[in-house]
N, C-alpha and C positions, 0 to 999 in steps of 0.2 A: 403790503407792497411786495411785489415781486421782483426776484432779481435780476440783473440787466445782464445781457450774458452778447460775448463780445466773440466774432468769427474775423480770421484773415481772410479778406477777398483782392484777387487784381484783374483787370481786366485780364478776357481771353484770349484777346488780339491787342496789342500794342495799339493800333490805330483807328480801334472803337470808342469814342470816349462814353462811358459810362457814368451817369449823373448820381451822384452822393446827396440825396436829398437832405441827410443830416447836416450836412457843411454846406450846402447851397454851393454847389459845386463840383470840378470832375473827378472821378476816383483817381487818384494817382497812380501811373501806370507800374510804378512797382508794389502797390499795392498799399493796402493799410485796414486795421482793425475797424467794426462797423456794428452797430447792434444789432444780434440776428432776431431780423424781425420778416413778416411776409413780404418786402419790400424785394430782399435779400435773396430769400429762399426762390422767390421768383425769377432774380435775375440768373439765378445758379441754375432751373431749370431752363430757362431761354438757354443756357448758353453764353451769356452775358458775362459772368465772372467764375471764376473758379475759386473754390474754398479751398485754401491752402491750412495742412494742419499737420500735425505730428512732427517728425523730424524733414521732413519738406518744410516747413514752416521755419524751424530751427536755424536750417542749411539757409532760408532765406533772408532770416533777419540776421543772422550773422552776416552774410554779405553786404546788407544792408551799414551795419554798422562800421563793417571795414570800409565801404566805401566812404562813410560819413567821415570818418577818423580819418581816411589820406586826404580828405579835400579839406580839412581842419590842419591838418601837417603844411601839407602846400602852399593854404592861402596864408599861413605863419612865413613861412619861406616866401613867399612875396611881399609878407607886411615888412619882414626887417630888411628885406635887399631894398623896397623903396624906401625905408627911411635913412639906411645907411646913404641909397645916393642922394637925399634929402640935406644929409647933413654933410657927405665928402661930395661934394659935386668936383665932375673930372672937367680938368682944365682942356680948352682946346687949341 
C-alpha cells in the first residue's frame, strides 16, 4: 500500500469556485489539505489553485486558527450576554 501524501491547496481567485472531488464539493476559499493526486497537480497547472507550503503555509494556518479562536471568544460573549438577559430581563 502506498502512502497517502496530503498538499495545502486554495483557490487562486476568491470567486472561482473550484470542485473538491474528494468531499463532493467546493474547495474552501481559505483553503484546505487534499490528497495530491493528478486531479490536484492538474488544477495547480491550470492555474486553478495554488499549492501553499513551507512557512506560507505556517503564516496561513496560523491565521486560520486565530481567526477560529476570536470567533469561539465572541460567540462565548454572545452566549452569556443572551443568557444573562435570558434570566435578568430589563424592566420597562
Amino acid at each position: 500500500m502506498s502512502e497517502v501524501i496530503k498538499i495545502f491547496v486554495k483557490p487562486a481567485k476568491e470567486e472561482v469556485l473550484v470542485r473538491n472531488p474528494e468531499r463532493n464539493r467546493h474547495l474552501k476559499v481559505a483553503g484546505e489539505f487534499v490528497t495530491k493526486d493528478a486531479y490536484w497537480f492538474r488544477r495547480i497547472q491550470d492555474g486553478d489553485v495554488n499549492e501553499i507550503k513551507g512557512d506560507a503555509l505556517k503564516a496561513l494556518l496560523k491565521k486560520i486558527a486565530d481567526a477560529k479562536a476570536k470567533a469561539k471568544k465572541e460567540a462565548k460573549v454572545i452566549e452569556e450576554a443572551s443568557a444573562k438577559t435570558a434570566t435578568n430581563p430589563e424592566k420597562n
